[in-house]
C-alpha positions in Angstrom: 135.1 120.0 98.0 139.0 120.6 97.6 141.3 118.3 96.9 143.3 119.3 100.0 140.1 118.9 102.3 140.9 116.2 105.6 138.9 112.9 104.8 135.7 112.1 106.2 135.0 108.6 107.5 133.9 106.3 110.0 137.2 104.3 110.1 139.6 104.6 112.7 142.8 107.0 112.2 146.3 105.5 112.4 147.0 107.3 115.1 149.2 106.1 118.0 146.2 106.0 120.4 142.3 106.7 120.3 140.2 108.0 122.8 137.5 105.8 124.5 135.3 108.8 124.5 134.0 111.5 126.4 134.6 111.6 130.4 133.5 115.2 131.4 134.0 118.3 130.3 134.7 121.3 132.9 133.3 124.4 132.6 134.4 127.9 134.8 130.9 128.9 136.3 129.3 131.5 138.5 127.8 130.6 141.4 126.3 127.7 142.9 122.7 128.4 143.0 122.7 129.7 139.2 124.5 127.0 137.9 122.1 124.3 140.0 118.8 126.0 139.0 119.8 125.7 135.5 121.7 122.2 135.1 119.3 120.5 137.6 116.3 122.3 138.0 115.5 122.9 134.2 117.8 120.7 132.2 117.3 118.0 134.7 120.8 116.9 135.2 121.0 114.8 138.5 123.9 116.6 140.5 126.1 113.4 141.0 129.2 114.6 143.2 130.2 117.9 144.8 133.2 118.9 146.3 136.2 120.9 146.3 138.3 121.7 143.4 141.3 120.2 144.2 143.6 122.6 142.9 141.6 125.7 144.4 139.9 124.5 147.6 137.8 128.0 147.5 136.3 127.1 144.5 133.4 124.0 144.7 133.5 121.3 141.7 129.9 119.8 140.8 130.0 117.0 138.4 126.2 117.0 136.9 125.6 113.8 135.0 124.2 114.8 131.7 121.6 111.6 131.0 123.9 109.3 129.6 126.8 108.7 132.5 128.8 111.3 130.6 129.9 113.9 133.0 129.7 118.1 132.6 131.4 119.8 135.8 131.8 124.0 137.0 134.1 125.2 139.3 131.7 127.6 140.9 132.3 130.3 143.4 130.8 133.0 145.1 130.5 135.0 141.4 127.6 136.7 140.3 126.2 135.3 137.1 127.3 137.0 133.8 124.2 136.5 130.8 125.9 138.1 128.3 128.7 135.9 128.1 132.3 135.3 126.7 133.1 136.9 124.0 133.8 134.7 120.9 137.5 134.1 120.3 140.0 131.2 119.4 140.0 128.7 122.3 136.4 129.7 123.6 133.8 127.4 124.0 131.3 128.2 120.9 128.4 125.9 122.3 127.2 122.8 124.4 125.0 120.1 123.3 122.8 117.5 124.6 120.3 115.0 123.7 116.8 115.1 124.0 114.1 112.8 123.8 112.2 113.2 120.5 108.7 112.4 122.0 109.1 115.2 124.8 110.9 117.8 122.3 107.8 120.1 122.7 107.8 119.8 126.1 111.6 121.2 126.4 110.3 123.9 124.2 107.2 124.9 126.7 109.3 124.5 130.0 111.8 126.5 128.4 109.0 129.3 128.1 108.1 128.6 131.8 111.7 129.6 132.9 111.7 132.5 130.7 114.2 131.8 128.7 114.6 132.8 125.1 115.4 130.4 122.7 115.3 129.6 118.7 114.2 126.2 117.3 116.0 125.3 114.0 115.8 122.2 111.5 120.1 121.5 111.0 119.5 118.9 108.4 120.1 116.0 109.8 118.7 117.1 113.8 116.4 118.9 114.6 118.1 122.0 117.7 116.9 124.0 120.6 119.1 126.9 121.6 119.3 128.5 124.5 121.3 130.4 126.9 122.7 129.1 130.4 122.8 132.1 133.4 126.0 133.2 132.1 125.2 133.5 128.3 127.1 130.0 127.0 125.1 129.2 124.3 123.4 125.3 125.0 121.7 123.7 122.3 119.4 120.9 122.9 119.1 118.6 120.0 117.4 115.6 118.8 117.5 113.2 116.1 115.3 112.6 113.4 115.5 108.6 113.2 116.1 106.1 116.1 119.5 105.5 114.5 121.4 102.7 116.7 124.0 104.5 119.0 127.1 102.1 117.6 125.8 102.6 114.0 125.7 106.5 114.0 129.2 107.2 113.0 128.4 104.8 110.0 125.6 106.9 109.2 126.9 110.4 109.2 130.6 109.3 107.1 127.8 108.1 104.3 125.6 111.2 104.3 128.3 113.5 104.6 130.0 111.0 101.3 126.2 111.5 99.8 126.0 114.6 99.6 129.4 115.5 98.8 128.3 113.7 95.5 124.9 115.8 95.9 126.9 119.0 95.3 125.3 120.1 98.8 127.2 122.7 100.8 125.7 120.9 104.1 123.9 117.1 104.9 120.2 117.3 104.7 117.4 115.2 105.8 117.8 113.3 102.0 121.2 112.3 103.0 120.5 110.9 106.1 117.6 109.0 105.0 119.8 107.9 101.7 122.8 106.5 103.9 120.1 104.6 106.3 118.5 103.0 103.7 121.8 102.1 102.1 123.5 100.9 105.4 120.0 98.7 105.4 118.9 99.9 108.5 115.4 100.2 109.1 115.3 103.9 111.3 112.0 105.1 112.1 111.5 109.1 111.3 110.1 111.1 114.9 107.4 113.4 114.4 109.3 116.7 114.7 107.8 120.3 114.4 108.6 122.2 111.1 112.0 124.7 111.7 113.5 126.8 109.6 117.1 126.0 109.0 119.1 128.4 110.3 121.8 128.3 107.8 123.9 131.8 107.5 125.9 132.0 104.5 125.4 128.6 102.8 123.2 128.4 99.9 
């Protein structure tokens, strides 16, 4: 790493305010019965409020939650459905990503084969990803972790692998690392039974 690279840690910033976390993000979307069969009908995000947007009243604003009270919403219109997507530039939207439960990962996999939709199945070191496409071609991963690591211990967890295996020499965290820093953090995470992946990496190691 170079001496000029940002810090990584789990403390706090001295910033002049923090965020409480993550409300909703909005995405621009197609159409409403695209955007519903994907979100709701395969992803099985309960469609929570729907109305107009308010500052383009010809435009309708659903507000799917995505399983944990966190909130994704598209303005949608009366737009056909684009699969091959934005193209990739600064200020574009590289990927979404939400949880899955570990015990039903190979289910996601086989309804994802129902729907005919393509996807690639990768082990990212320290989560195991599904990727996919939504009808207009924004890439959505669905991941899952490897241990039931406590949700208010999991910033601890990835500061001390990313510290790990900075002194590992690793270009990215790997499994070892995240089963290092639980072990030193003393916490007793038990591993999921996850299919072999490969790992996907491009152009590290």
């Amino acid at each position: 790493m170079s001496d000029d690279a940002p810090p990584v840690t789990a403390e706090y910033p001295d910033s002049a305010f923090r965020t409480t976390g993550t409300d909703h993000i909005t995405v621009w979307g197609s159409n409403e019965a695209d955007t519903l069969a994907f979100y709701r009908d395969l992803l099985g995000m309960r469609l929570v409020l729907r109305q107009p947007n308010l500052d383009d009243p010809s435009q309708t604003h659903l507000f799917f939650d995505t399983g944990d009270g966190r909130i994704l919403t598209f303005f949608v219109g009366d737009r056909p459905s684009n699969p091959r997507g934005q193209r990739g530039t600064v200020g574009a939207v590289h990927h979404l990503c939400f949880g899955v439960d570990p015990e039903r990962y190979e289910e996601v996999m086989e309804a994802l084969d129902e729907a005919g939709r393509g996807y690639n199945v990768f082990d990212r070191g320290i989560f195991h990803s599904i990727y996919t496409q939504d009808n207009n071609g924004l890439v959505i991963e669905l991941s899952t972790d490897k241990y039931d690591i406590p949700d208010d211990r999991r910033a601890d967890v990835l500061a001390t692998a990313q510290r790990l295996r900075e002194e590992d020499g690793a270009d990215y965290a790997k499994d070892e690392h995240l089963a290092a820093a639980l072990e030193e953090l003393g916490l007793d995470a038990t591993p999921y039974d996850l299919p072999d992946a490969d790992a996907g990496v491009g152009g590290v190691e």
